[in-house]
py3Dmol code that shows the C-alpha trace and the ligand (Angstrom):
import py3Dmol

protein = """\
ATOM      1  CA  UNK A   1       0.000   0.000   0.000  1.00  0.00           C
ATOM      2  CA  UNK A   2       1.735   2.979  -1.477  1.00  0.00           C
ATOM      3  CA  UNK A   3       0.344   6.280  -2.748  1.00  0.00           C
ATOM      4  CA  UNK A   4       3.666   7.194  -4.144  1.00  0.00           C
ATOM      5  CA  UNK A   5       5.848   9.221  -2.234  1.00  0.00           C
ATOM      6  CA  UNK A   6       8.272   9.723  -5.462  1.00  0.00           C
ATOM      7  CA  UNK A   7       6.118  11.045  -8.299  1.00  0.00           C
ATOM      8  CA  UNK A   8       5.020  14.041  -6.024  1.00  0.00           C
ATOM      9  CA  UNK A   9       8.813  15.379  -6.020  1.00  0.00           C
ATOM     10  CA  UNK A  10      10.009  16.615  -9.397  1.00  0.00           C
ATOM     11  CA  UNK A  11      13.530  16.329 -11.019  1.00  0.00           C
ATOM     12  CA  UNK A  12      14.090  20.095  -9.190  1.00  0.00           C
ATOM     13  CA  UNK A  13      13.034  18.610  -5.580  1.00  0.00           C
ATOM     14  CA  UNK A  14      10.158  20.895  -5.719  1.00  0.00           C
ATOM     15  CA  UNK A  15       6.678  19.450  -4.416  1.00  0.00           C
ATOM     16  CA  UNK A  16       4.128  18.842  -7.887  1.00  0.00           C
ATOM     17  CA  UNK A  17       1.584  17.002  -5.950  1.00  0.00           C
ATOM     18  CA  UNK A  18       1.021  16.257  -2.114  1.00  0.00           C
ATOM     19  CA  UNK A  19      -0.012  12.229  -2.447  1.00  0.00           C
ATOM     20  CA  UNK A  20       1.122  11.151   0.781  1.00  0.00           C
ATOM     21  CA  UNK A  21       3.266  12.331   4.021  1.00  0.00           C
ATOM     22  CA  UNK A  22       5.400   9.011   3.890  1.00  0.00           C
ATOM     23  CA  UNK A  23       9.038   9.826   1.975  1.00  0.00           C
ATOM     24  CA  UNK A  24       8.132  13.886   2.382  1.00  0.00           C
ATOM     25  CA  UNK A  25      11.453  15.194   3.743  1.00  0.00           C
ATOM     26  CA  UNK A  26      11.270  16.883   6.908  1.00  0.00           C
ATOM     27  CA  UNK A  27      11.875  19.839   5.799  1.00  0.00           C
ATOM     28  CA  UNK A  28       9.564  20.412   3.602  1.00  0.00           C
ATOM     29  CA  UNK A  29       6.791  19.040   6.578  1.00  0.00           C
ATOM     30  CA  UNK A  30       7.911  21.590   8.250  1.00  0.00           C
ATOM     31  CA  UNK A  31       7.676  24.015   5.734  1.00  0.00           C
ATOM     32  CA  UNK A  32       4.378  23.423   5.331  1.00  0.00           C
ATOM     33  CA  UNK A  33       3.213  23.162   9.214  1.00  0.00           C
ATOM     34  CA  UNK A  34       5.402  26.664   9.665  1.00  0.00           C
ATOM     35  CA  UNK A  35       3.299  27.905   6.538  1.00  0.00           C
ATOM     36  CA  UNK A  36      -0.228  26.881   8.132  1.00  0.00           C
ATOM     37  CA  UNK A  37       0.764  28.441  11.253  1.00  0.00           C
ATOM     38  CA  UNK A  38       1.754  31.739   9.982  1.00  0.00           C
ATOM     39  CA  UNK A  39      -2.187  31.403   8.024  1.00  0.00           C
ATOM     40  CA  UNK A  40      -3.576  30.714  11.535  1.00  0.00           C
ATOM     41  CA  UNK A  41      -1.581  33.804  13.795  1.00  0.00           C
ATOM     42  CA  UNK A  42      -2.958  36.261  10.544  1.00  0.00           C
ATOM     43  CA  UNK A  43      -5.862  34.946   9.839  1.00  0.00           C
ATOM     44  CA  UNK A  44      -4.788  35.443   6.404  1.00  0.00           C
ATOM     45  CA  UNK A  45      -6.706  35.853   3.437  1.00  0.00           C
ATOM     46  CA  UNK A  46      -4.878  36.648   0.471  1.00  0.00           C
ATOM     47  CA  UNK A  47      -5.377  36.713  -3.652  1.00  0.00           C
ATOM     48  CA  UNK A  48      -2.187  34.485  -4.552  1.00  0.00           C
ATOM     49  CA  UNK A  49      -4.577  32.227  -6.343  1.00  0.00           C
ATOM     50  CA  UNK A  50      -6.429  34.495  -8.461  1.00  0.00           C
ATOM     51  CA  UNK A  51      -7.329  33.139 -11.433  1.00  0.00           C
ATOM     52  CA  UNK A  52      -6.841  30.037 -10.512  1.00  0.00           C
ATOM     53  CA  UNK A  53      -9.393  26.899 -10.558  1.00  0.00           C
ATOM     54  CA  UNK A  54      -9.568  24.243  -8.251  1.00  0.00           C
ATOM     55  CA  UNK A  55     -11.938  21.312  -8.520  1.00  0.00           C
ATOM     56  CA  UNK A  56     -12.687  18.561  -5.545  1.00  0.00           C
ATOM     57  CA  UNK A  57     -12.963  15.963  -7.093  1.00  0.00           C
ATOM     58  CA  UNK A  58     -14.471  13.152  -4.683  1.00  0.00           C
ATOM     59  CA  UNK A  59     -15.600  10.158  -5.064  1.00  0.00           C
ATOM     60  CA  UNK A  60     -16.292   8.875  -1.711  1.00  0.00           C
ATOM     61  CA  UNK A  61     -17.928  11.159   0.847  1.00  0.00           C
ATOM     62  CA  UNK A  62     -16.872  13.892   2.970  1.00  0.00           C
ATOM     63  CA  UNK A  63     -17.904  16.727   4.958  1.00  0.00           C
ATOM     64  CA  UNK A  64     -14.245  18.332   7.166  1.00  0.00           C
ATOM     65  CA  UNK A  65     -11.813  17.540   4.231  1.00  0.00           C
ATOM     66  CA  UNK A  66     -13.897  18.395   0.846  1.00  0.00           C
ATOM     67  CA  UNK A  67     -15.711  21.491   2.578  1.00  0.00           C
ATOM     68  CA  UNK A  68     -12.637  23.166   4.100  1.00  0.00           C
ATOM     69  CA  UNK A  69     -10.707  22.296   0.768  1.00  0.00           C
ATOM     70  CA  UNK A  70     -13.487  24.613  -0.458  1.00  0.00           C
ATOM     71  CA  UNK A  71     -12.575  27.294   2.092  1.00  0.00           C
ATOM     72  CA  UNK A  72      -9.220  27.108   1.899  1.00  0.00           C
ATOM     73  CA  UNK A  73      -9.438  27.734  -2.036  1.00  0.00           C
ATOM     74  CA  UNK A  74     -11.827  31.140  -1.757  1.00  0.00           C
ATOM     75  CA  UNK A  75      -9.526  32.257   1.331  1.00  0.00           C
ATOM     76  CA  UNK A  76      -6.615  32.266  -1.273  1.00  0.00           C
ATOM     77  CA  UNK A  77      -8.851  33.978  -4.137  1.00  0.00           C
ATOM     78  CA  UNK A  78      -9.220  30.902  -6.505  1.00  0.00           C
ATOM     79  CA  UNK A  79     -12.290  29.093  -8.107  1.00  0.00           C
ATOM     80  CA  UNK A  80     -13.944  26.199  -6.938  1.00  0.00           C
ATOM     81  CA  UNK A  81     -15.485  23.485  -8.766  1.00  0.00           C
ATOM     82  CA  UNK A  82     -17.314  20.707  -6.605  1.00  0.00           C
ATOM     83  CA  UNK A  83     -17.580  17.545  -8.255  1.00  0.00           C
ATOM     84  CA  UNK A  84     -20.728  15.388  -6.673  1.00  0.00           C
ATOM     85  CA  UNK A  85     -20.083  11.465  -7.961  1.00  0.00           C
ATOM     86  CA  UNK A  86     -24.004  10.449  -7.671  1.00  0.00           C
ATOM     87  CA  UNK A  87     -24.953  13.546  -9.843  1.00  0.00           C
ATOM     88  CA  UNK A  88     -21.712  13.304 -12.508  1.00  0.00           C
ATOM     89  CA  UNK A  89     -21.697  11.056 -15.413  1.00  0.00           C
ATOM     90  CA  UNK A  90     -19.841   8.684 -13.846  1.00  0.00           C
ATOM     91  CA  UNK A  91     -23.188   7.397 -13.069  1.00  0.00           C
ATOM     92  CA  UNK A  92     -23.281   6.751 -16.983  1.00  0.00           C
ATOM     93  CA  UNK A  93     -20.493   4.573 -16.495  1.00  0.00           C
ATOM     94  CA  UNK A  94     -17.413   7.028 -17.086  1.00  0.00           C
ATOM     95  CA  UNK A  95     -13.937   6.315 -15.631  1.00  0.00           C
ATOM     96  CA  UNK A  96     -12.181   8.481 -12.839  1.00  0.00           C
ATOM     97  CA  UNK A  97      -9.768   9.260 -15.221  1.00  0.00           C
ATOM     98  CA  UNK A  98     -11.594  10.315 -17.888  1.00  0.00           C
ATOM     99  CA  UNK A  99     -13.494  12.787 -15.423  1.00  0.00           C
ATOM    100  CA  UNK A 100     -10.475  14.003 -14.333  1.00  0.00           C
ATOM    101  CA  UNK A 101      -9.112  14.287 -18.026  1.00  0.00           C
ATOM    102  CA  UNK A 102     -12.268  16.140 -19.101  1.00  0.00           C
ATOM    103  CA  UNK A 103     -12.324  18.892 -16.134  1.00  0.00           C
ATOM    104  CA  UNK A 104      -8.533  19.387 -16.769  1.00  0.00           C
ATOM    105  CA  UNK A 105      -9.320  20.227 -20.479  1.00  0.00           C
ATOM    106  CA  UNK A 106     -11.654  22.906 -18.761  1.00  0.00           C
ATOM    107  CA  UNK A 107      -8.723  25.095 -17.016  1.00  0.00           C
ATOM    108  CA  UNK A 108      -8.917  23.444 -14.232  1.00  0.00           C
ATOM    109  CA  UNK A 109      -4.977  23.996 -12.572  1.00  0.00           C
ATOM    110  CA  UNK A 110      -5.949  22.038  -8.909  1.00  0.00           C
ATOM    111  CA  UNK A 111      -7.258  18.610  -8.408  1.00  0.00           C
ATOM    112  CA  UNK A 112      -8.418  17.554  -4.850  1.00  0.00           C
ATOM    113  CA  UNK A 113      -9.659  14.089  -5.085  1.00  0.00           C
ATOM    114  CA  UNK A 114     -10.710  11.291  -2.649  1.00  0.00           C
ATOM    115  CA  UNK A 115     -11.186   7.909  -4.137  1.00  0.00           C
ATOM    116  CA  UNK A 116     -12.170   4.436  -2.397  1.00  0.00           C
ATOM    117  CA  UNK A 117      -8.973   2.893  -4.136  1.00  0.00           C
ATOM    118  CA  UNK A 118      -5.466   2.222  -2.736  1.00  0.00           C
ATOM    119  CA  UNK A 119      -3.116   4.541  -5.612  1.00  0.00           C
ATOM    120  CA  UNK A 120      -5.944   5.807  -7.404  1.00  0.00           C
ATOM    121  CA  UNK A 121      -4.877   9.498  -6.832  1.00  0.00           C
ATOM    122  CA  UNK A 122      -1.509   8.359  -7.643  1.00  0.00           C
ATOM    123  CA  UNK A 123      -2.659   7.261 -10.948  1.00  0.00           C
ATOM    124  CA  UNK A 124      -4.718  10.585 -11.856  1.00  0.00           C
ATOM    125  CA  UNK A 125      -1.295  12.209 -10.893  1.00  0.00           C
ATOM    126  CA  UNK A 126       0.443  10.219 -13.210  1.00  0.00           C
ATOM    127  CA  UNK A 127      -1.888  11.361 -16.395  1.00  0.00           C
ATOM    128  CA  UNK A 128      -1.888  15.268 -14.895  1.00  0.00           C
ATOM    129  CA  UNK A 129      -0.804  17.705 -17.354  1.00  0.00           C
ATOM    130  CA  UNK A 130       2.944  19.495 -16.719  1.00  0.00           C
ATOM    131  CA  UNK A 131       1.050  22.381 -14.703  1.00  0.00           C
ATOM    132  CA  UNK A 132      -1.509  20.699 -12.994  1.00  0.00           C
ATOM    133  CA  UNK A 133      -1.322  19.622  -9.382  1.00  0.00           C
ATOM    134  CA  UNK A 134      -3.044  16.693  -7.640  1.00  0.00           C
ATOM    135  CA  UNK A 135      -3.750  16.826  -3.456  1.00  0.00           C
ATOM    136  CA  UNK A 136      -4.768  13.375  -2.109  1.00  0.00           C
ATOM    137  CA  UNK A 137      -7.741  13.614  -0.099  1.00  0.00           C
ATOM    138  CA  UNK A 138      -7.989  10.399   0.870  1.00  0.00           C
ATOM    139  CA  UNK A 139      -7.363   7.070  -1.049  1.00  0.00           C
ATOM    140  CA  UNK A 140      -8.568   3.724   0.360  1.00  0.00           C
ATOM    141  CA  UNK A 141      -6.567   2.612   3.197  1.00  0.00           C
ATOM    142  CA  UNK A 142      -3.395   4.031   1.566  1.00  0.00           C
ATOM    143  CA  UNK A 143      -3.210   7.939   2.916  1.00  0.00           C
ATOM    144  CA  UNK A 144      -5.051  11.255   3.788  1.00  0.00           C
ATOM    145  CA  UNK A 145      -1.679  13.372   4.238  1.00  0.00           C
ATOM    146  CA  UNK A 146      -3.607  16.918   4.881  1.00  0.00           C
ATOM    147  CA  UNK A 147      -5.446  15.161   7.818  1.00  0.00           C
ATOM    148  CA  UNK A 148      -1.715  14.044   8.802  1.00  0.00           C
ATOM    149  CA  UNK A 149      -0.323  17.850   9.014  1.00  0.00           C
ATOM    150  CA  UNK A 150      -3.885  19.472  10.363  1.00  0.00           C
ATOM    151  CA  UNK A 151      -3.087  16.753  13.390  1.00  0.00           C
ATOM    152  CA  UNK A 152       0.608  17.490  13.601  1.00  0.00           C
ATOM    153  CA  UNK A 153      -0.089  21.428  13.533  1.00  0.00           C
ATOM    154  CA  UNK A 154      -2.724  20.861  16.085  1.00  0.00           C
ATOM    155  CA  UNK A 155       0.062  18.811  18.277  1.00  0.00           C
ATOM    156  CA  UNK A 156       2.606  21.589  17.646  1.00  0.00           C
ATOM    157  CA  UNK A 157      -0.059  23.891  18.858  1.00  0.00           C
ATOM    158  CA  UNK A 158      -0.598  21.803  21.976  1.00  0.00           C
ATOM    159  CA  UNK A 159       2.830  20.692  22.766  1.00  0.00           C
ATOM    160  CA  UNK A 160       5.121  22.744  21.017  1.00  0.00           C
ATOM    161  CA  UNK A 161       7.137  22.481  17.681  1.00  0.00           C
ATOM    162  CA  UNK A 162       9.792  20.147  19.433  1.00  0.00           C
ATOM    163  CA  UNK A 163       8.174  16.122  19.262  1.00  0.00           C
ATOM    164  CA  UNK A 164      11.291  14.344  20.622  1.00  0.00           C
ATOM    165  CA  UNK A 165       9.802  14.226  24.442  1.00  0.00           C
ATOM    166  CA  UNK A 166       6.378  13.524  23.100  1.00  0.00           C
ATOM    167  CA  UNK A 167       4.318   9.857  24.214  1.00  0.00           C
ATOM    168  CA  UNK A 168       1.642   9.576  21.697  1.00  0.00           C
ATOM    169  CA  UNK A 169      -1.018   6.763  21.188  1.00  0.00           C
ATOM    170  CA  UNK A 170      -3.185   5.815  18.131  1.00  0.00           C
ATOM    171  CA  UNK A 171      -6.445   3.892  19.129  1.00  0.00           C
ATOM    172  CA  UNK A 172      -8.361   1.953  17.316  1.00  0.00           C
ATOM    173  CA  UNK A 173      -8.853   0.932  14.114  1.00  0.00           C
ATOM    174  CA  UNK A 174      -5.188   1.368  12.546  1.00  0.00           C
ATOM    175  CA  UNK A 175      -5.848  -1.728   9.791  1.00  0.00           C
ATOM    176  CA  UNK A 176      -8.339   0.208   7.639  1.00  0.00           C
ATOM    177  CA  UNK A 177      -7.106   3.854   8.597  1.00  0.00           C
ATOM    178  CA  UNK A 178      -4.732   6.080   5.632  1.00  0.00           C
ATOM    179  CA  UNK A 179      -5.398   8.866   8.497  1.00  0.00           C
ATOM    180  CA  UNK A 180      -3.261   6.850  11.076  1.00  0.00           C
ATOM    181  CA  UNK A 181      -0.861   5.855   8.428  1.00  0.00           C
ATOM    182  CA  UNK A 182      -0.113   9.365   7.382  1.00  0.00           C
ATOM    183  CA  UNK A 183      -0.294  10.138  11.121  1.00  0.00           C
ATOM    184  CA  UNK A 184       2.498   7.562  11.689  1.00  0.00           C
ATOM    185  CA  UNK A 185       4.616   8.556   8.764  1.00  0.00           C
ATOM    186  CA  UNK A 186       4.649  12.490  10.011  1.00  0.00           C
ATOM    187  CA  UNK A 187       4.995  11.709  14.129  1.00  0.00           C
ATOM    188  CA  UNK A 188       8.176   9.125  12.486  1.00  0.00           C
ATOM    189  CA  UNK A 189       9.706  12.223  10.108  1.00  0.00           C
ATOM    190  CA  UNK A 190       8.862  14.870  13.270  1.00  0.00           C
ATOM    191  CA  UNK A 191      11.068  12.769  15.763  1.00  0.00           C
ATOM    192  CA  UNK A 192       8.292  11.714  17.991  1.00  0.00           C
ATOM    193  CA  UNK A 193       9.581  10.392  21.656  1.00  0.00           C
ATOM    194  CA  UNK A 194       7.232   7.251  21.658  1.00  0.00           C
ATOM    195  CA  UNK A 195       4.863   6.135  19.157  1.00  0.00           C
ATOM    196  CA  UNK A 196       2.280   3.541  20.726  1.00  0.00           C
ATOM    197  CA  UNK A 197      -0.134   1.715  18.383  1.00  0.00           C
ATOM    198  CA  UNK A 198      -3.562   0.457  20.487  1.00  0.00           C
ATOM    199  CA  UNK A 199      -5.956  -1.876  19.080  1.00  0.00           C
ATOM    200  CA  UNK A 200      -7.460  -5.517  18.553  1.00  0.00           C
ATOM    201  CA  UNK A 201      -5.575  -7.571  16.546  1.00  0.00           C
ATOM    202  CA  UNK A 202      -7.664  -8.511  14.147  1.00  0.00           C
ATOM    203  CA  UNK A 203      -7.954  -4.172  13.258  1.00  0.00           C
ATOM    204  CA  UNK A 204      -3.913  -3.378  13.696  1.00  0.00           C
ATOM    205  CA  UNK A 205      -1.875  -3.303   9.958  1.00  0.00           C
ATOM    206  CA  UNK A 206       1.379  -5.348   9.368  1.00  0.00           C
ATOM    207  CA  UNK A 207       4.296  -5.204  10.708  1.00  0.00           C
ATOM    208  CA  UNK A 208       6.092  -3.021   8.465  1.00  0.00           C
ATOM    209  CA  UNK A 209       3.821   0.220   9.251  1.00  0.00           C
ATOM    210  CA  UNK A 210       4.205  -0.822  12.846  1.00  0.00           C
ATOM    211  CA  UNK A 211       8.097  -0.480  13.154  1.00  0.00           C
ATOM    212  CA  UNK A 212       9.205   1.339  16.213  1.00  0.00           C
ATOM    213  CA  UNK A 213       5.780   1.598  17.643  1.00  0.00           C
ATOM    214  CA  UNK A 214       5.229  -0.049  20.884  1.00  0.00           C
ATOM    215  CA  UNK A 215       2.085  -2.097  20.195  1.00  0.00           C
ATOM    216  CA  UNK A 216      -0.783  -3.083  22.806  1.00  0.00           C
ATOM    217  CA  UNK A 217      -4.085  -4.618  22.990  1.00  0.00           C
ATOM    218  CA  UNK A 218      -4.759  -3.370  26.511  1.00  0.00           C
ATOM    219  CA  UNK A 219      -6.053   0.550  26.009  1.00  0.00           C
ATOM    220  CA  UNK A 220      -5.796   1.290  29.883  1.00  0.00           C
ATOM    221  CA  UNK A 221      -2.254   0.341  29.732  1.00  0.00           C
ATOM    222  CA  UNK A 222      -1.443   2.009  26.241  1.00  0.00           C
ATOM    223  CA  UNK A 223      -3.033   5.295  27.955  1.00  0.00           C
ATOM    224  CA  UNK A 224      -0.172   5.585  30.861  1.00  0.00           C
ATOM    225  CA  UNK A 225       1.314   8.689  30.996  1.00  0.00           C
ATOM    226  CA  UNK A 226       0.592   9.560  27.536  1.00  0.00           C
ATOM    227  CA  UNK A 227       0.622  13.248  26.028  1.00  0.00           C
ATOM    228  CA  UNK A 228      -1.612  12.735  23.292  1.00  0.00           C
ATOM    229  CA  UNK A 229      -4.316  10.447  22.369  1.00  0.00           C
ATOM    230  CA  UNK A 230      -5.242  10.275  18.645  1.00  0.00           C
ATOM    231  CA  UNK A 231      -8.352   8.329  18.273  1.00  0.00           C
ATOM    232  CA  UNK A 232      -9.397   6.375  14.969  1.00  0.00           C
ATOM    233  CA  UNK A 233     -12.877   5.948  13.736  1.00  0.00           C
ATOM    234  CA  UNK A 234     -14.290   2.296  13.557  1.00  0.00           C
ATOM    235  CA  UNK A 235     -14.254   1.721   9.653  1.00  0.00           C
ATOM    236  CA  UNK A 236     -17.140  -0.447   9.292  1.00  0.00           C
ATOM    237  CA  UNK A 237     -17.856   0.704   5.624  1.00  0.00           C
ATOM    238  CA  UNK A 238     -14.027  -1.041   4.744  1.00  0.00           C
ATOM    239  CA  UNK A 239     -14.233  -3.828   7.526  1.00  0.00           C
ATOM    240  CA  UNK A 240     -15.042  -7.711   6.531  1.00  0.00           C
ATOM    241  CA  UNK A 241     -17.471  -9.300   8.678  1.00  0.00           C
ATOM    242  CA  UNK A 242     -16.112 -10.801  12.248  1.00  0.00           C
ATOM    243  CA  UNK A 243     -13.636  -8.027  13.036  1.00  0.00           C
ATOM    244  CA  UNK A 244     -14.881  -7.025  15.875  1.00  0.00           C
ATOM    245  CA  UNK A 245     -17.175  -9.419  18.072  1.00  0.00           C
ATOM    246  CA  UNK A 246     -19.926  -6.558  18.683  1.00  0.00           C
ATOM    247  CA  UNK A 247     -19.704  -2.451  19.199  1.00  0.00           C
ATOM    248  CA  UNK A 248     -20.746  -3.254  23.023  1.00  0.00           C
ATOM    249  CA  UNK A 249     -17.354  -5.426  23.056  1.00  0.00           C
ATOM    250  CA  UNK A 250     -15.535  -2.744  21.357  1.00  0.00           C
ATOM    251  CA  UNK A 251     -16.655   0.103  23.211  1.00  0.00           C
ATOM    252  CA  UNK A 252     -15.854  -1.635  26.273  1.00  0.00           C
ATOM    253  CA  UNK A 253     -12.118  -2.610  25.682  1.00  0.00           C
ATOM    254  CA  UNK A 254     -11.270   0.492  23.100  1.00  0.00           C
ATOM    255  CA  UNK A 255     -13.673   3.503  24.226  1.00  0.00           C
ATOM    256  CA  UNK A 256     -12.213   6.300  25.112  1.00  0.00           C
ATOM    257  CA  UNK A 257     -13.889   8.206  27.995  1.00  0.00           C
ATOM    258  CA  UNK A 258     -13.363   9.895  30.887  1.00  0.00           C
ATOM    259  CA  UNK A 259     -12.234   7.921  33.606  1.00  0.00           C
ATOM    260  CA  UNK A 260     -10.011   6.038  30.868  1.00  0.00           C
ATOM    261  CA  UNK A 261      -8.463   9.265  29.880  1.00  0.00           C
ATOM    262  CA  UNK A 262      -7.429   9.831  33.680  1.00  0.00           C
ATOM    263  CA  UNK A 263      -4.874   7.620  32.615  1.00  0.00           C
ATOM    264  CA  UNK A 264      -3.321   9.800  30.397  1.00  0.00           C
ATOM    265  CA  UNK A 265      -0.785  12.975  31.433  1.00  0.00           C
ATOM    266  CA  UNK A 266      -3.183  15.224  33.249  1.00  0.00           C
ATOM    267  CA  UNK A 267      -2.125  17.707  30.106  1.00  0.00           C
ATOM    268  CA  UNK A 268      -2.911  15.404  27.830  1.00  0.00           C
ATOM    269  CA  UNK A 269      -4.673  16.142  24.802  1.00  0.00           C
ATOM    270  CA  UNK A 270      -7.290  14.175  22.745  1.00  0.00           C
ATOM    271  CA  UNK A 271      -8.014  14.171  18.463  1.00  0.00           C
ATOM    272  CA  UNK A 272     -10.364  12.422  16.600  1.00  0.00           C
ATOM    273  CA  UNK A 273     -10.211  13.052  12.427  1.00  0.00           C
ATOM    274  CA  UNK A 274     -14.208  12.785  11.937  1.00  0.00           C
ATOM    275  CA  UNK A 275     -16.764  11.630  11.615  1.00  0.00           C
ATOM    276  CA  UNK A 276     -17.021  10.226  15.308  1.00  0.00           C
ATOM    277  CA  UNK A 277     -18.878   7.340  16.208  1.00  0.00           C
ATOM    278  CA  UNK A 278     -19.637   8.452  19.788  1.00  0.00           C
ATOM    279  CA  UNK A 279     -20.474   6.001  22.115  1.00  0.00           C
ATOM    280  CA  UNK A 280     -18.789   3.259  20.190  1.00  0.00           C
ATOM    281  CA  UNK A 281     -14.487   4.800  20.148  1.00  0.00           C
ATOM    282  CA  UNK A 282     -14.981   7.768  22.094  1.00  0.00           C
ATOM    283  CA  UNK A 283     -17.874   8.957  24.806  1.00  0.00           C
ATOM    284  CA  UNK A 284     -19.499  12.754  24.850  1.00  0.00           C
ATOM    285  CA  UNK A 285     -17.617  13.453  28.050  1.00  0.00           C
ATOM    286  CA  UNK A 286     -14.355  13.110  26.264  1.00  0.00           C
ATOM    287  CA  UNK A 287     -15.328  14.375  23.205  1.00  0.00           C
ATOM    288  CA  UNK A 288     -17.050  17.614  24.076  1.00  0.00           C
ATOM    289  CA  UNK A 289     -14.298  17.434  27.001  1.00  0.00           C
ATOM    290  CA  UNK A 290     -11.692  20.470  28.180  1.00  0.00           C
ATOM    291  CA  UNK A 291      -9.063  18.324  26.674  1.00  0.00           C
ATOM    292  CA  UNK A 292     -10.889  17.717  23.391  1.00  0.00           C
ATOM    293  CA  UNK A 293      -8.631  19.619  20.429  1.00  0.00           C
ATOM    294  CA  UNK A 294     -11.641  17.679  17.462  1.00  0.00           C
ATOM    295  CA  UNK A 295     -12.706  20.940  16.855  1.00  0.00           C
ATOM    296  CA  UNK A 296      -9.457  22.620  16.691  1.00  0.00           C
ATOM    297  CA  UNK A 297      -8.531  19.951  14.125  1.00  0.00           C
ATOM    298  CA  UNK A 298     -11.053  21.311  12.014  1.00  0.00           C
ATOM    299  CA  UNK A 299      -9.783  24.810  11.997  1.00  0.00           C
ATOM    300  CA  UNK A 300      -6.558  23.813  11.410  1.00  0.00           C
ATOM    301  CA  UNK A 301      -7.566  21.890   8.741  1.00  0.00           C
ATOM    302  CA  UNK A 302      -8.433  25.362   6.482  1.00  0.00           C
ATOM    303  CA  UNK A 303      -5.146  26.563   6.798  1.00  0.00           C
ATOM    304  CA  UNK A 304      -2.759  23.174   6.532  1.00  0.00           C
ATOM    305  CA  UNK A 305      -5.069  23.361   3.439  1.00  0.00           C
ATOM    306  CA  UNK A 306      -4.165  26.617   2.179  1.00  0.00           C
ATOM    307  CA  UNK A 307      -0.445  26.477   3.230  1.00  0.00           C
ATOM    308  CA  UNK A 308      -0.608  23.131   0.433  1.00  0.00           C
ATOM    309  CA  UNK A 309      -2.449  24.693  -2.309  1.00  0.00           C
ATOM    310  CA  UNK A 310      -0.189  27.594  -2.250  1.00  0.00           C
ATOM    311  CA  UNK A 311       2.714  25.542  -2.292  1.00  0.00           C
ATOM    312  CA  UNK A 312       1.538  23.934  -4.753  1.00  0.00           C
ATOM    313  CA  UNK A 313      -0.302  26.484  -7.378  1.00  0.00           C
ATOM    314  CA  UNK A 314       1.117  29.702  -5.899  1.00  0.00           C
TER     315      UNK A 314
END
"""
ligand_1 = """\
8
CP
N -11.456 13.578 8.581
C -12.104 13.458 7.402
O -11.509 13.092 6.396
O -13.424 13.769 7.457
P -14.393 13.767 6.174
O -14.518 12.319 5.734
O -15.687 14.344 6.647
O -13.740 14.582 5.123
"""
view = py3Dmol.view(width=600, height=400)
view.addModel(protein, "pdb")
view.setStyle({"model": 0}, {"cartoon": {"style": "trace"}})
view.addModel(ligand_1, "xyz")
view.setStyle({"model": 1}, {"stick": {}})
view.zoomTo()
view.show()
């Protein structure tokens, strides 16, 4: 499971396309995350993208990531063209790529696209024209590397800039997640202290994304001490029958709620990407708690979102 962390680097080392955070050097992570922050302390809106068109092009569902994609274009002056799958003529049968082929022949500079497949943003990068640029939103399993830096900016913002003291803990279900996998690839490039991986077996990856994680099956002893708690939504719409034994069982060994969280650093902080699935990974009181950042996550998520598309099409 790759989303191809060499074709979104041209020959000059300049980012063409953001497909995934695994490969990106840290430098230019940081460039970004410094970027988004500077957005967020100004609460800048500028015109650099004037002109410009940007189309979101998805093909599974969304609310956070497609509408504050749509923000995040207007605050930077561009166009927006929404793309709604179950109203295109896809329905007649046409391919992604010819979609994408067709709206490029339009103008359109900026592709956002979220796809159901492992690579399939990958491949639409592959076709792009010389100065057209691709952001994955989201491909299967694979990677969702603007929900990776909207959590690490929201960490920075927490915990400061500086990662290598930092005990963090992914809950849940890692197997069917591209947001924990792009998480895991940015806490790995941002020199993370301790990266612990909590979940049933039968809904924790392979080894190989798992390297130099400390991996549990026992939440209550994966929370000890820890500074942050990034909570994963249960996948169901990706899951195979007989993962989990029932959402009463899994709420009881992986929900997160308050007395759980007492666990954790008494500073510790809590994300969640969205959609929740309260009462089955995470309770109200946690949540809607004083150490919930969800919400923040969201905000952050209109400038990491700018700070790319500027990189990208500025
Ligand atoms: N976090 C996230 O990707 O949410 P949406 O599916 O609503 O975009």
């Amino acid at each position: 499971m790759n989303a191809a962390p060499d074709a979104q680097i041209d020959a000059t080392g300049r980012l063409r396309h953001l497909l995934t955070l695994e490969g990106l050097p840290r430098a230019t992570l940081e460039g970004l995350l410094a970027r988004a922050q500077a957005m967020v302390d100004a609460g800048e809106v500028n015109t650099r993208l004037a002109g410009i068109a940007v189309c979101t092009l998805f093909f599974e569902p969304s609310t956070r990531t497609r509408l504050s994609f749509q923000r995040a274009t207007q605050r930077l002056g561009a166009d927006v063209l929404g793309f709604d799958a179950s109203t295109s003529s896809t329905t007649k049968g046409e391919t992604a790529l010819d979609t994408f082929r067709n709206i490029e022949a339009m103008g359109v500079r900026g592709f956002v696209v979220r796809h159901s497949d492992d690579g399939a943003v990958a491949a639409l990068a592959s076709a792009a024209a010389p100065g057209t640029a691709l952001v994955n939103a989201g491909d299967g399993r694979s990677a969702h590397p603007t929900q990776g830096l909207l959590d690490m900016l929201t960490l920075q913002q927490a915990k400061g800039t500086d990662f290598s003291g930092l005990k963090v803990v992914i809950v849940g279900d890692v197997r069917h997640s591209r947001v924990a996998r792009s998480d895991l690839h940015a806490l790995r490039t941002l020199g993370a202290g301790e990266i612990r991986v909590c979940g049933p077996a039968s809904l924790l990856p392979g080894a190989s994304l798992l390297a130099g994680c400390i991996v549990s099956h026992d939440l209550d002893a994966a929370l000890e001490g820890v500074d942050a708690v990034m909570m994963l939504r249960l996948q169901r719409e990706r899951m195979a029958e007989g993962l989990v034994d029932s959402l009463e069982d899994y709420h009881r060994d992986y929900g997160l709620d308050a007395r759980r969280l007492r666990r954790a650093a008494s500073d510790a902080v809590v994300l969640h990407p969205g959609p929740m699935n309260r009462g089955v990974e995470i309770d109200d009181d946690v949540a809607d708690g004083p150490q919930s950042l969800i919400l923040r996550q969201v905000a952050n998520g209109v400038a990491a979102r700018m700070a790319v598309l500027e990189t990208l099409l500025g």
